[in-house]
C-alpha positions in Angstrom: -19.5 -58.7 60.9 -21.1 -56.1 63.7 -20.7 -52.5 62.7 -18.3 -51.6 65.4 -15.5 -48.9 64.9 -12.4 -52.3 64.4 -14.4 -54.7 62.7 -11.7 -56.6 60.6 -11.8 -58.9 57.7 -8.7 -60.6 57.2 -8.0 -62.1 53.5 -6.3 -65.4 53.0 -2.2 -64.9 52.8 -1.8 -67.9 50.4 1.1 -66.5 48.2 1.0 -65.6 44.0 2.2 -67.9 41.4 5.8 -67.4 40.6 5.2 -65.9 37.2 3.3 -63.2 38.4 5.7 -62.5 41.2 8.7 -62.4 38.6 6.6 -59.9 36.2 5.4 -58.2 39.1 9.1 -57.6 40.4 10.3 -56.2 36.8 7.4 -53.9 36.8 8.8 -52.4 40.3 12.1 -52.2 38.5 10.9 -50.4 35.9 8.7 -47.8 38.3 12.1 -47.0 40.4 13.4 -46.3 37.3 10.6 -44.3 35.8 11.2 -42.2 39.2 14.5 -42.0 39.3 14.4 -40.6 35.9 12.1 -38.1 37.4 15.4 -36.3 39.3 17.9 -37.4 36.9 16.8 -37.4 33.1 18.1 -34.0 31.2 14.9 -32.2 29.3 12.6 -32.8 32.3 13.0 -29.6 34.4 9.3 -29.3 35.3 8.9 -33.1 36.6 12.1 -32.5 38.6 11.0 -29.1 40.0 7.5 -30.3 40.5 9.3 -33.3 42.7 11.2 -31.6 44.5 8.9 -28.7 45.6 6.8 -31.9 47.0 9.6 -32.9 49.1 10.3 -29.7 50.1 6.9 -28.9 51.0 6.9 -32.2 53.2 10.0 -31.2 55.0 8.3 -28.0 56.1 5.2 -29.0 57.0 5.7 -31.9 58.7 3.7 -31.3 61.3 0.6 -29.5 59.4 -3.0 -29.8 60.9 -5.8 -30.3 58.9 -8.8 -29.7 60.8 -12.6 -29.7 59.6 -14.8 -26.9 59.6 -17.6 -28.9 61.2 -15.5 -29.0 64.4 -13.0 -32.4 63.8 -9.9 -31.9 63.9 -7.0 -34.4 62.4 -3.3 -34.6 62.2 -2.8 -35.1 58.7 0.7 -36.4 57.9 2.2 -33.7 55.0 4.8 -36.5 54.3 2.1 -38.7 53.4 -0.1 -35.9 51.7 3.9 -35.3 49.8 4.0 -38.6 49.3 0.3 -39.3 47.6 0.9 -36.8 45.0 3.9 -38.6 44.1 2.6 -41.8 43.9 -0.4 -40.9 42.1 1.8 -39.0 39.5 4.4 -42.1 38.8 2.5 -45.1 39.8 -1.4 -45.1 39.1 -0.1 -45.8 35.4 1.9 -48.9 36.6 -0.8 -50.4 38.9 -3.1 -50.3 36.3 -1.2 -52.6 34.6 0.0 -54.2 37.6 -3.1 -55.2 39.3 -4.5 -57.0 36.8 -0.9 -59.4 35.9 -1.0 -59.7 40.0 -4.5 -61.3 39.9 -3.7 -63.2 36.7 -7.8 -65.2 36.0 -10.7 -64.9 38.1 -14.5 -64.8 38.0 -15.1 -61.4 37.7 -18.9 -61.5 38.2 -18.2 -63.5 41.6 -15.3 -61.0 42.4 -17.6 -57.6 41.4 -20.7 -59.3 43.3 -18.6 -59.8 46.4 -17.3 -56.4 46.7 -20.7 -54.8 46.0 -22.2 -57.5 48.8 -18.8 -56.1 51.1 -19.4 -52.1 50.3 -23.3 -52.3 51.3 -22.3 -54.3 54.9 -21.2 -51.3 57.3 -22.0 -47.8 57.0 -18.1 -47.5 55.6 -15.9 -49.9 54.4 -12.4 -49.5 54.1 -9.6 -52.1 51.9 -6.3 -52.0 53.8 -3.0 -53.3 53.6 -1.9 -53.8 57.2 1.7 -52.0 56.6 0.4 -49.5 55.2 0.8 -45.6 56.5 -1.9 -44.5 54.5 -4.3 -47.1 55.4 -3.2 -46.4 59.1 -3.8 -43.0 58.7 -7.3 -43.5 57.4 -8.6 -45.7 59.9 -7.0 -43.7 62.5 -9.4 -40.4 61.2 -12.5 -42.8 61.1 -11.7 -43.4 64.3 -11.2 -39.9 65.6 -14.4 -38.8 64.5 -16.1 -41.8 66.2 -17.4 -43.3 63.3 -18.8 -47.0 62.7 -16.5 -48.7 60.2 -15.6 -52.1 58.5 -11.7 -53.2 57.7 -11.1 -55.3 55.1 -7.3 -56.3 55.0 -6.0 -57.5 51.8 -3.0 -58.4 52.6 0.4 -56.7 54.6 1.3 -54.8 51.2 0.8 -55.1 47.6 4.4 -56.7 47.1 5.2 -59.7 45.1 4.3 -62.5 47.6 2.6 -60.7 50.2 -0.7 -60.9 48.3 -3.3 -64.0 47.9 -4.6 -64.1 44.6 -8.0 -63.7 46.0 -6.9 -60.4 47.7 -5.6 -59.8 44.4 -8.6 -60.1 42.5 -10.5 -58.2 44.8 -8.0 -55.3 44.2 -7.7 -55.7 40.4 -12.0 -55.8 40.3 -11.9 -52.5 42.5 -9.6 -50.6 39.9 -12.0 -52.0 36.8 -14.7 -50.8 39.2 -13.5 -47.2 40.5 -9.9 -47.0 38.2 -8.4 -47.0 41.7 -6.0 -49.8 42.9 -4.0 -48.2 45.9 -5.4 -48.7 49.3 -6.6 -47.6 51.2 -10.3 -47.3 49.4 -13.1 -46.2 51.2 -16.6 -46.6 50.8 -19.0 -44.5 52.9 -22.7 -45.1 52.3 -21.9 -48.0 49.4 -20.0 -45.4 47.7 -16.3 -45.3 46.6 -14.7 -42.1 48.1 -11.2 -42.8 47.8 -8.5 -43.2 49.5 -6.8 -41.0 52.0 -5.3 -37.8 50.3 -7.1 -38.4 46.6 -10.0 -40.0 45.2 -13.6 -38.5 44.9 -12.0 -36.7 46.8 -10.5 -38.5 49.3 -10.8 -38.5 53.2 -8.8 -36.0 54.0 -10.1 -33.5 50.8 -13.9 -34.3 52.8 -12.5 -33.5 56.1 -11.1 -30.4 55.0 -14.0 -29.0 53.3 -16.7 -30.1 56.1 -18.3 -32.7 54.5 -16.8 -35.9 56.1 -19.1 -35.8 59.2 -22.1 -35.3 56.9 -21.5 -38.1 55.0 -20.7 -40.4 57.9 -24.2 -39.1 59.8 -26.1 -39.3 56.3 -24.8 -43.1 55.7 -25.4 -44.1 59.6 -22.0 -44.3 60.5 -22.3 -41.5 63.1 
């Protein structure tokens, strides 16, 4: 595909074999529960605090600004930053189990050699699920900064039945790859950065501390 700031890749939307999407659906059971327990279980003050002052801080800040020190400037969503922290403290254990039941058997040379054929293809390349915020939110910084970038959709979300197995594959082989599953992951220059508000570092973490823009111009995406 051309280099050009909405170059999209669109993954097949064949749906996932029923056992998978029965598993798949008990494992989201069990992470609304693991949550829930988060607010509710008694001998877990510092989970529930630690919770709630991330809620809090969302409410308050809603309308925070990060903005670069090498002149960008981004609206950076606090519910979203609010909400990263809690998803990376209750679910990265559960999609590392997750992803790999989702994708069930593939050819994980062919998979592995695909995404490292995918990474090396635009300046940066960024796996998306189309419903998602966070993936929105990234390619809308790309994109204020004027930068060249590549979209690869996976699929709408990570859902029981919203996924191919292909697209599932792909995100399984990323997590035995970087140990990240969410989307959205971005690759600047071949290299896994992370997603929005985490990674190595992250997007956001880059903007913040004036090294985004260096990284685009170094990898030719500026």
């Amino acid at each position: 595909l051309p280099h050009t700031p909405h170059a999209v890749t669109n993954m097949p939307r064949t749906r996932t074999r029923a056992p998978a999407t029965a598993a798949l659906a008990l494992l989201a059971l069990c992470a609304a529960a693991f949550a829930g327990s988060a607010w509710t279980a008694p001998g877990r003050p510092g989970r529930r605090s630690a919770a709630a002052g991330l809620i809090s801080a969302a409410v308050v800040t809603a309308s925070e600004r990060a903005t670069a020190s090498d002149g960008g400037s981004f609206e950076a969503s606090a519910v979203l930053r609010a909400g990263s922290s809690l998803a990376s403290f209750f679910l990265k254990p559960l999609y590392a189990v997750e992803a790999p039941l989702q994708a069930g058997s593939y050819d994980q040379a062919a998979v592995r050699g695909r995404i490292e054929r995918e990474v090396k293809s635009s300046p940066v390349v960024v796996y998306s699920y189309e419903l998602s915020p966070f993936c929105s939110q990234a390619k809308e910084l790309l994109s204020s900064l004027g930068a060249k970038y590549e979209v690869i959709e996976l699929a709408p979300e990570w859902l029981p039945g919203m996924m191919s197995q292909e697209s599932a594959a792909v995100r399984a082989e990323l997590g035995a790859m970087t140990g990240q599953t969410s989307m959205p992951h971005v690759f600047i220059g071949g290299k896994s950065i992370g997603g929005l508000f985490t990674g190595t570092p992250g997007l956001v973490p880059l903007l913040e501390a004036g090294e985004l823009q260096k990284q685009l111009k170094s990898a030719g995406a500026l």
